[in-house]
C-alpha positions in Angstrom: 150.7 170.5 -54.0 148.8 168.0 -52.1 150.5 164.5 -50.9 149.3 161.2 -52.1 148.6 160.5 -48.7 146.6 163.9 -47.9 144.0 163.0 -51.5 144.0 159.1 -50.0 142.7 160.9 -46.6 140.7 163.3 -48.3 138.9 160.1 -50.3 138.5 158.2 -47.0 136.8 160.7 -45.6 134.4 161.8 -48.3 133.6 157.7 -47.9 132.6 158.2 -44.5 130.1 161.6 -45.3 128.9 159.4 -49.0 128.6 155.6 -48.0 128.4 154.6 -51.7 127.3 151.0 -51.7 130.2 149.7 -54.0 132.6 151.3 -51.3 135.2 148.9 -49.5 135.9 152.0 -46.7 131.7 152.7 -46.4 132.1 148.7 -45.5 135.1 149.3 -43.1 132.5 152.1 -41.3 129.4 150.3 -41.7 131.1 147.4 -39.9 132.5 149.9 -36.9 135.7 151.0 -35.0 136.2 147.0 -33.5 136.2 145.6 -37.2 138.8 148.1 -38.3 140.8 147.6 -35.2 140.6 143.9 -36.2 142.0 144.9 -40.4 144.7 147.4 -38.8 145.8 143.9 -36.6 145.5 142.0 -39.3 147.6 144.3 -42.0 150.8 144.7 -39.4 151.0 140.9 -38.9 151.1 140.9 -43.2 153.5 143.2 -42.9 155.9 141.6 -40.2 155.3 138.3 -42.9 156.2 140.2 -45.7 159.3 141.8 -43.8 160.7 138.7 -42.6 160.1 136.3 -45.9 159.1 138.2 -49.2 159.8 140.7 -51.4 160.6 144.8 -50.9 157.4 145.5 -53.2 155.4 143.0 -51.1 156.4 144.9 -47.9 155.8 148.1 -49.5 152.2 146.6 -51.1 151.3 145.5 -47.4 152.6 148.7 -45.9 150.1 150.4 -47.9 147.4 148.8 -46.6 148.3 149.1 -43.1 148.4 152.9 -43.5 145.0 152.8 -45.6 143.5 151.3 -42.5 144.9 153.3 -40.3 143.5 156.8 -42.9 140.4 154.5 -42.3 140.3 154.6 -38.5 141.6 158.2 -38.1 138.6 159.3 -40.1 136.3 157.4 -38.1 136.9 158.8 -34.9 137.6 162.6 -36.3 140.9 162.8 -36.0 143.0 164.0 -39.9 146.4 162.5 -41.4 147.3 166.6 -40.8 147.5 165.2 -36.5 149.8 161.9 -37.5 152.0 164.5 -39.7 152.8 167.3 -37.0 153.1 164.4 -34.1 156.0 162.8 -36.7 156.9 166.6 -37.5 157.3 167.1 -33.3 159.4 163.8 -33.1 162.3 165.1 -35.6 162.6 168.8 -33.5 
């Protein structure tokens, strides 16, 4: 059975072969690497916010987007969710 998080990859990185205009992730390639460094920045600070004055399902809502951005740039420079889960899988040996 495949993760949530292995069919969100798998859609980020059929946005980056596609480039469907209507695409928010085509957008986050079109615009390159700096600009999604820029939205992975951007998404922590909301979560630190979120952490420190709102809600559990706003942490978990802006959690969600930092990993989305972070699917976003491990696509765009080759690299597959599969390499972030065996480095956490290496950490808990």
């Amino acid at each position: 059975m495949t993760s949530v998080a292995e069919q969100v990859f798998q859609i980020v990185e059929g946005r980056k072969a596609s480039a469907p205009a209507e695409s928010y992730t085509a957008k986050l390639y079109a615009a390159g690497e700096t600009e999604i460094l820029k939205k992975i920045g951007e998404e922590a600070v909301e979560v630190v916010v979120a952490a420190s004055r709102e809600s559990d399902a706003r942490v978990v809502y802006e959690m969600a987007d930092l990993v989305y951005h972070s699917m976003v740039l491990l696509a765009a420079r080759g690299l597959r969710w599969q390499d972030v889960e065996a480095e956490l899988a290496r950490r808990i040996k």
